[in-house]
TORFI-270844 format. One record per residue: residue number from 1; x, y, z of N, C-alpha, C in turn. Coordinates in steps of 0.05 Angstrom, whole numbers, plus 5000, padded with zeros to 4 digits. Layout:
<atoms>
(atom NUM (X Y Z) (X Y Z) (X Y Z))
...
</atoms>
This chain:
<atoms>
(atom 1 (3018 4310 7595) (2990 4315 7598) (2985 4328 7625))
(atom 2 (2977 4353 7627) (2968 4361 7653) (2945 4354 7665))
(atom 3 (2937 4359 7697) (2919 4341 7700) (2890 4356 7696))
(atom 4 (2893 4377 7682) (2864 4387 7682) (2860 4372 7652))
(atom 5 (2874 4369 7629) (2870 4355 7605) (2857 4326 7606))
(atom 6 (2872 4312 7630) (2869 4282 7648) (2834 4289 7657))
(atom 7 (2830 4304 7662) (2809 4306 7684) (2781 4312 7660))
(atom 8 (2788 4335 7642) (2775 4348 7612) (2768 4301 7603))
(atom 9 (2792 4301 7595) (2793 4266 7580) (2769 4249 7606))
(atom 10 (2776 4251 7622) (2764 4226 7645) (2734 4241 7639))
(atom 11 (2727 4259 7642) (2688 4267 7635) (2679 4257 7600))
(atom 12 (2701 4255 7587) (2698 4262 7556) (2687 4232 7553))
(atom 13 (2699 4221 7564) (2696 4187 7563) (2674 4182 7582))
(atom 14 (2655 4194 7589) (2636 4183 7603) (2637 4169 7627))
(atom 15 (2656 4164 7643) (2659 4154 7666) (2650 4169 7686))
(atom 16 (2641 4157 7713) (2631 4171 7722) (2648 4185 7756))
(atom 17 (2661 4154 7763) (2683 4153 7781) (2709 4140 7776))
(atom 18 (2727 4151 7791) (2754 4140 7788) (2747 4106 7795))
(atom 19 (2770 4088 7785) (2761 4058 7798) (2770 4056 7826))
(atom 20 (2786 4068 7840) (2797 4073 7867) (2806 4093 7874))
(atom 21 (2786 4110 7897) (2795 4142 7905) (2820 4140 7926))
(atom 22 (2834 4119 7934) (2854 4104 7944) (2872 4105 7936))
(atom 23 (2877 4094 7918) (2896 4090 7891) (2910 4114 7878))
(atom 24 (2895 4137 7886) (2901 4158 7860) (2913 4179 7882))
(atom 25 (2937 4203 7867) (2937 4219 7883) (2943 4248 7869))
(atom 26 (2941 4268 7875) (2931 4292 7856) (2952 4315 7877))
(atom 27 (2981 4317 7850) (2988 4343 7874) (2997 4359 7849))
(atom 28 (2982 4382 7858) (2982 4411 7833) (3013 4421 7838))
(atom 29 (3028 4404 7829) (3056 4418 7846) (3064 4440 7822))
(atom 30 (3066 4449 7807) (3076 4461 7778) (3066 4484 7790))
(atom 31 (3045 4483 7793) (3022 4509 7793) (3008 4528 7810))
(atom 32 (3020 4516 7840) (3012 4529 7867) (3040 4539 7884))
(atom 33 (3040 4554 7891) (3026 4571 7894) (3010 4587 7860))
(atom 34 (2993 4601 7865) (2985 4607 7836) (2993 4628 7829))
(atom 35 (3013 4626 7804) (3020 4660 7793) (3002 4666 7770))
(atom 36 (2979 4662 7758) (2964 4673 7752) (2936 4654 7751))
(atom 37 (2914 4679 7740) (2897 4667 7735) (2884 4640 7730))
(atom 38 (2905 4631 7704) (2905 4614 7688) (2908 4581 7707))
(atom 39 (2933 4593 7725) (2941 4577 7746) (2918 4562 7764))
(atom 40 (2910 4595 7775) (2880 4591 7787) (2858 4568 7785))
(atom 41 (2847 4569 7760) (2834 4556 7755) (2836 4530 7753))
(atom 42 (2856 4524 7739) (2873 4506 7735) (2873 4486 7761))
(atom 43 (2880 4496 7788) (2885 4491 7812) (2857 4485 7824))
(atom 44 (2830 4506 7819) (2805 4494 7829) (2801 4472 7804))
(atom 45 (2796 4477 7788) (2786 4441 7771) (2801 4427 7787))
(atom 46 (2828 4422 7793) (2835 4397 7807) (2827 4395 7833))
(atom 47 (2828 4405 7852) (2812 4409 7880) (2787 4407 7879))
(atom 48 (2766 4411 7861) (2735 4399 7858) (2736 4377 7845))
(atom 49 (2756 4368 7829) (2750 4340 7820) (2771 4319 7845))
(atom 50 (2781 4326 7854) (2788 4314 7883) (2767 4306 7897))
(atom 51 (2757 4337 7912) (2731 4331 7930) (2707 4308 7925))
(atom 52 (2700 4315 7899) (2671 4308 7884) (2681 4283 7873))
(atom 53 (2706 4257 7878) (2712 4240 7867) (2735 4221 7901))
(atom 54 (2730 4238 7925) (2740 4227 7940) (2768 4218 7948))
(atom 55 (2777 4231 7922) (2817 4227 7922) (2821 4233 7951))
(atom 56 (2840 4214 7959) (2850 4207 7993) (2878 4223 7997))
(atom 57 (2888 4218 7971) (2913 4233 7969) (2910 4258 7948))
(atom 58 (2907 4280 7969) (2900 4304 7946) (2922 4326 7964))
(atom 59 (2934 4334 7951) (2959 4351 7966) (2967 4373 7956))
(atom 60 (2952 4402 7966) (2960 4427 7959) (2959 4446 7974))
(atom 61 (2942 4447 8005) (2943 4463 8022) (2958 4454 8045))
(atom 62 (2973 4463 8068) (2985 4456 8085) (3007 4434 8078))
(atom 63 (2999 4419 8055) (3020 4393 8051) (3023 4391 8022))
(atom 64 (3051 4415 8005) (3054 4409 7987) (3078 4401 7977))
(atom 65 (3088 4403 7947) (3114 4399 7945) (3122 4395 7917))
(atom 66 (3135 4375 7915) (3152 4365 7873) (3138 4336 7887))
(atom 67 (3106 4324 7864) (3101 4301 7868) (3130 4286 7876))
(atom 68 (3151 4282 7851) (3163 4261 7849) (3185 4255 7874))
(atom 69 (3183 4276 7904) (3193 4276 7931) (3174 4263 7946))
(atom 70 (3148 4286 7944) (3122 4287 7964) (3112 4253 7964))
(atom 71 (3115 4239 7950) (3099 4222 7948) (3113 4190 7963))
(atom 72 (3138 4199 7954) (3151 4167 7968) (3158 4191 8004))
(atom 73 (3152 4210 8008) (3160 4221 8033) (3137 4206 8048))
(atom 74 (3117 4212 8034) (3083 4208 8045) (3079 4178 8051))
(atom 75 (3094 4162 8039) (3094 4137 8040) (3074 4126 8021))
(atom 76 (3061 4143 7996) (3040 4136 7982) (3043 4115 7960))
(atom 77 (3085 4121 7955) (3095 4100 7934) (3112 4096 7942))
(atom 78 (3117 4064 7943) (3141 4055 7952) (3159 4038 7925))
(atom 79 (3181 4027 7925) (3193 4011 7910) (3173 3989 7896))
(atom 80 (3168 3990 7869) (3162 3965 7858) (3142 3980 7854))
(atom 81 (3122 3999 7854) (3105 4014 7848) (3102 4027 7823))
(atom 82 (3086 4024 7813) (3071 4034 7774) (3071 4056 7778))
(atom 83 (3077 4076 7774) (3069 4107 7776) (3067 4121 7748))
(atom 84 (3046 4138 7744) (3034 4155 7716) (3035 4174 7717))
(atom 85 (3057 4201 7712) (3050 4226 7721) (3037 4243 7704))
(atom 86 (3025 4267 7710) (3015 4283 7686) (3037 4292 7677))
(atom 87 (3056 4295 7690) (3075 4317 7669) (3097 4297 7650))
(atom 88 (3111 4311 7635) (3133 4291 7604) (3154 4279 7624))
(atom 89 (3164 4282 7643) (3181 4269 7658) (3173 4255 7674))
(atom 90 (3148 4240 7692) (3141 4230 7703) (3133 4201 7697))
</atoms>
């Protein structure tokens, strides 16, 4: 599931905020730098639904990478940690 489909699903269902802008962390890693359009956009829906929802851990300018490095680097997941990725290997 990519996270603009995640993001398309999270409005579809009526909710209005994430349950913890803490909790959650959003890195467009697949898709940035952007080789097209498609990418583009793709990359602002996730960066406005960052902003406009307070995600703490939002990681695409100055600090990016392959979530499944970036994140135990960042210290955001450690051992014993639930993790959900958008993508089929995560």
């Amino acid at each position: 599931m990519s996270l603009r489909l995640a993001i398309k699903e999270f409005r579809k269902i009526g909710v209005e905020k994430v349950f913890d802008p803490t909790k959650i962390a959003l890195v467009p890693d697949h898709y940035t730098p952007n080789k097209d359009i498609k990418s583009a956009e793709q990359a602002k829906m996730v960066r406005d639904f960052a902003h406009e929802q307070g995600i703490t851990h939002y990681y695409e300018i100055r600090m990016h990478g392959v979530e499944h490095a970036l994140l135990p680097e960042q210290g955001v997941v450690v051992p014993g940690d639930v993790i959900i990725g958008a993508d089929s290997h995560t």
